[in-house]
C-alpha positions as CSV (number, residue, x, y, z in Angstrom):
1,X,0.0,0.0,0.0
2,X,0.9,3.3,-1.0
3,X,1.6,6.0,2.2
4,X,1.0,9.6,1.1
5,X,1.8,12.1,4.0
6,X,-0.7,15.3,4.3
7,X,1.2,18.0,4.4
8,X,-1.7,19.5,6.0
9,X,-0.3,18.5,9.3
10,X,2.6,19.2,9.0
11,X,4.9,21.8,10.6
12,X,4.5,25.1,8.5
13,X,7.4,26.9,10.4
14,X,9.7,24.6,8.6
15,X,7.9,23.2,5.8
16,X,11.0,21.6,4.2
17,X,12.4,20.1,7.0
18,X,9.2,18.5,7.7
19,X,8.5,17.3,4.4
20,X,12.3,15.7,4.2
21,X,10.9,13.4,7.6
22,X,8.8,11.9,5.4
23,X,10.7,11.5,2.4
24,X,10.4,8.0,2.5
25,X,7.1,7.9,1.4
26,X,6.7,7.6,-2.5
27,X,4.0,10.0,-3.1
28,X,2.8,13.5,-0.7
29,X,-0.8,14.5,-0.4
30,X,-1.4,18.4,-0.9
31,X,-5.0,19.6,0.7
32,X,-5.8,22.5,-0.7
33,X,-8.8,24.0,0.4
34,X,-10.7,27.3,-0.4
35,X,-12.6,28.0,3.0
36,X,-16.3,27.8,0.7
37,X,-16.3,24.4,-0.5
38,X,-15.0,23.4,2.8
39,X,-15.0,25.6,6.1
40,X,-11.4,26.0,6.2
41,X,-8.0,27.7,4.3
42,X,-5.3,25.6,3.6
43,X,-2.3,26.9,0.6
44,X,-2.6,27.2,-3.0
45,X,-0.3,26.8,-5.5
46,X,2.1,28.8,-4.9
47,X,3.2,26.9,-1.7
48,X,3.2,23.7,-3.8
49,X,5.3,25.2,-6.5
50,X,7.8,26.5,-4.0
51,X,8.1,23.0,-2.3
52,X,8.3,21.0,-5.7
53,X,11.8,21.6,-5.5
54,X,12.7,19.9,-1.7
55,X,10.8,16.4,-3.0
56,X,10.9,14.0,-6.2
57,X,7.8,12.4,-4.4
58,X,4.6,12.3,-6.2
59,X,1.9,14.8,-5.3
60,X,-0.9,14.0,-4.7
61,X,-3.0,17.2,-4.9
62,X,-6.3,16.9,-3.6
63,X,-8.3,20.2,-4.5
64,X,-11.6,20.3,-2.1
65,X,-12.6,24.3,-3.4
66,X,-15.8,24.7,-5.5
67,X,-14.5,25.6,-8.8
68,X,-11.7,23.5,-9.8
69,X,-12.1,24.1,-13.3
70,X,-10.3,27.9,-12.9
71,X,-7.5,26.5,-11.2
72,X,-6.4,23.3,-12.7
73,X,-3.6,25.0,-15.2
74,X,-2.4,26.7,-11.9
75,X,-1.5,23.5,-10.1
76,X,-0.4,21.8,-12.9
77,X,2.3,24.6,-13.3
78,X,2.9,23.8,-9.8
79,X,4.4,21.0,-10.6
80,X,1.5,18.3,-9.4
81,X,1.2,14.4,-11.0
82,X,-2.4,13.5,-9.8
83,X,-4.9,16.6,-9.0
84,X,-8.0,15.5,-7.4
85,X,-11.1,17.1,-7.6
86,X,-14.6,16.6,-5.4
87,X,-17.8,15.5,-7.5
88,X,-19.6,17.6,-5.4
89,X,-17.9,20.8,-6.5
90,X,-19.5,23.3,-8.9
91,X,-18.1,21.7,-12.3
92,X,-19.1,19.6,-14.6
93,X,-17.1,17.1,-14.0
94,X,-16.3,15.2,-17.5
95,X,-15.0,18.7,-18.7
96,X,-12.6,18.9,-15.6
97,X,-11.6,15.3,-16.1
98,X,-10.3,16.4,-19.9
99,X,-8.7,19.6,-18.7
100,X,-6.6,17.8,-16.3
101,X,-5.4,15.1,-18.9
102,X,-5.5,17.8,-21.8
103,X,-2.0,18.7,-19.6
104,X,-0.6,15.3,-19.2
105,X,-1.2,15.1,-15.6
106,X,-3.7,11.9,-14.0
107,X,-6.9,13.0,-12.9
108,X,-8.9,12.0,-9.5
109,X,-12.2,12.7,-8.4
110,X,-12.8,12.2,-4.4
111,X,-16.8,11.9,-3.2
112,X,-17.1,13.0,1.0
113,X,-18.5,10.6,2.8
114,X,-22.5,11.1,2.6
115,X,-21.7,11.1,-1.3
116,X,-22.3,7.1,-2.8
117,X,-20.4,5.5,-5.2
118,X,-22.9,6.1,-7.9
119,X,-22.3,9.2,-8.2
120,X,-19.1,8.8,-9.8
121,X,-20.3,5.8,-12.1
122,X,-19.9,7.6,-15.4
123,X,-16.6,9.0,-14.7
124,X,-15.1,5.6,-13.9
125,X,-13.6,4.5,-17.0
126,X,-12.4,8.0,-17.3
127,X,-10.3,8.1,-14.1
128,X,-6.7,7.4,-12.8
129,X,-7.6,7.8,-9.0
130,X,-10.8,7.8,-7.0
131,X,-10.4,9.8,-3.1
132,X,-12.6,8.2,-0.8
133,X,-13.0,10.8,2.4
134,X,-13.5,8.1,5.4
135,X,-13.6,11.9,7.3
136,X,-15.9,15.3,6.5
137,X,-13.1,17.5,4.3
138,X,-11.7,20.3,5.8
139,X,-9.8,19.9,8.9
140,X,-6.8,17.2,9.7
141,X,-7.1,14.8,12.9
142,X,-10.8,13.7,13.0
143,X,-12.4,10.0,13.1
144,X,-11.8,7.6,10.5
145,X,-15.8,7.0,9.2
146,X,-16.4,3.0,9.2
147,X,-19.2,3.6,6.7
148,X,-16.4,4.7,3.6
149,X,-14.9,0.7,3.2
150,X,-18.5,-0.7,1.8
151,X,-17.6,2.4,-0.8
152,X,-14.0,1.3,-0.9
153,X,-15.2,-2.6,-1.9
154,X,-17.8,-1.5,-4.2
155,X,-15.1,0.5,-6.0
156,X,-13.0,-2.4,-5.6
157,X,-15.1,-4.9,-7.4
158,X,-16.5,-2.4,-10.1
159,X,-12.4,-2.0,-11.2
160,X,-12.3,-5.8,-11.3
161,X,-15.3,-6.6,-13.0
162,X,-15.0,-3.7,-15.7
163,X,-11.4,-3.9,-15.9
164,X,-10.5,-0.2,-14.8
165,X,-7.7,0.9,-13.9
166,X,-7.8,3.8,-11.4
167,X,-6.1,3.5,-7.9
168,X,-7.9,3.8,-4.9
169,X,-7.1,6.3,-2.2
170,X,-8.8,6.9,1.3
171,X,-8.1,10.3,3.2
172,X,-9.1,11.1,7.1
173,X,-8.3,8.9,10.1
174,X,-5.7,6.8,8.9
175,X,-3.5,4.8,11.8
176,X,-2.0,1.6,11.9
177,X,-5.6,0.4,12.9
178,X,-7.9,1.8,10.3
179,X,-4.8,1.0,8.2
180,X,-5.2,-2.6,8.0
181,X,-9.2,-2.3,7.4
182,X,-9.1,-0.3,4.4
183,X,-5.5,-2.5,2.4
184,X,-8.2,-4.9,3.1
185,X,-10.6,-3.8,1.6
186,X,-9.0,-2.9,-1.6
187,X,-7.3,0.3,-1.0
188,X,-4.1,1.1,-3.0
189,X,-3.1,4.5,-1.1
190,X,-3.3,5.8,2.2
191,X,-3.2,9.4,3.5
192,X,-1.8,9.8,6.5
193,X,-1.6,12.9,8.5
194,X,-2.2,13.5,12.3
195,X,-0.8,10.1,12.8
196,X,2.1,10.2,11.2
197,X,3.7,13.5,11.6
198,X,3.2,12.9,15.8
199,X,5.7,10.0,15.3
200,X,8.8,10.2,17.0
201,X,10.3,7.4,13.9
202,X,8.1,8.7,10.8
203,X,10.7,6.3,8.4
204,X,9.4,3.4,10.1
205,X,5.9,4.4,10.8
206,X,5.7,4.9,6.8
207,X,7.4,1.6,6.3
208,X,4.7,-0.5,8.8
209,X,2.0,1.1,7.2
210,X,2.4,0.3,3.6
211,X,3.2,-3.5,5.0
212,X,-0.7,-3.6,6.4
């Protein structure tokens, strides 16, 4: 299982150094977040752009603000592999999905968690990563959501039986516990945040993790 740090908990006074203690990790999650599609401010892309430089990881950039479409060239230039968008944003979300791979990057849609799996159905074939948000969006270190791993195995089983081939991510609550339940139910990447970055030994913490 893939391990993507949040840089959303990390320390902001030293945003390098803190992103080098979990260089280890193969890809890094970027939560942007516009404080109207969520109720809370995060960075744009100019914080991303400046970091791009301090990591060869993959990032992971998860944008939960209600127009994505007028942003997407931004945090491409930024320097982003996967940009994520939520189906619940104001967009219409084929378009988006063809803007982001119109500049070579993958695209992602992510669905909160009172949002079902249907609502994504017609974007499936379409998609390099689906986000399911086992937490509300918005603010780092709340309780994983049981109810998102009957999503996660439904998505699961559609990419089997349909042959797909986007990766499956889960954001919110992540620890070595919740860990195990979602590798097995079909997850390919886990964000981590709150639990991670409070680790003392963040190498091995990322290391246990993506052995669940």
């Amino acid at each position: 299982m893939i391990i993507s740090p949040s840089i959303l908990s990390a320390d902001f006074t030293k945003l390098e150094e803190s992103i080098k203690t979990v260089s280890d990790a193969s890809w890094l999650h970027l939560d942007v977040m516009d404080g109207n599609f969520v109720p809370n401010i995060s960075f744009g892309p100019m914080v991303i752009k400046q970091i791009r430089p301090v990591s060869n990881q993959v990032f992971d950039t998860h944008l939960m603000i209600s127009r994505p479409q007028d942003y997407i060239e931004a945090f491409v230039d930024a320097g982003s592999e996967y940009i994520i968008f939520h189906v619940e944003a104001d967009c219409n979300a084929n378009e988006v999905i063809n803007q982001i791979h119109s500049h070579n990057v993958k695209a992602g849609i992510s669905i909160k968690p009172g949002t079902n799996v249907e609502a994504i159905l017609p974007y499936l074939d379409k998609l390099d990563l689906v986000l399911v948000m086992s937490v509300e969006p918005g603010f780092g270190g709340q309780k994983f959501m049981p109810n998102c791993l009957d999503k996660i195995k439904l998505l699961d089983e559609l990419r089997k039986k349909n042959n797909y081939s986007y990766l499956i991510s889960v954001d919110g609550g992540i620890n070595s516990e919740t860990a195990k339940l979602v590798r097995s139910a079909g997850v390919d990447i886990a964000v981590v945040g709150s639990y991670l970055f409070k680790q003392e030994d963040k190498k091995e913490t990322i290391h246990q993790l993506g052995l669940l």
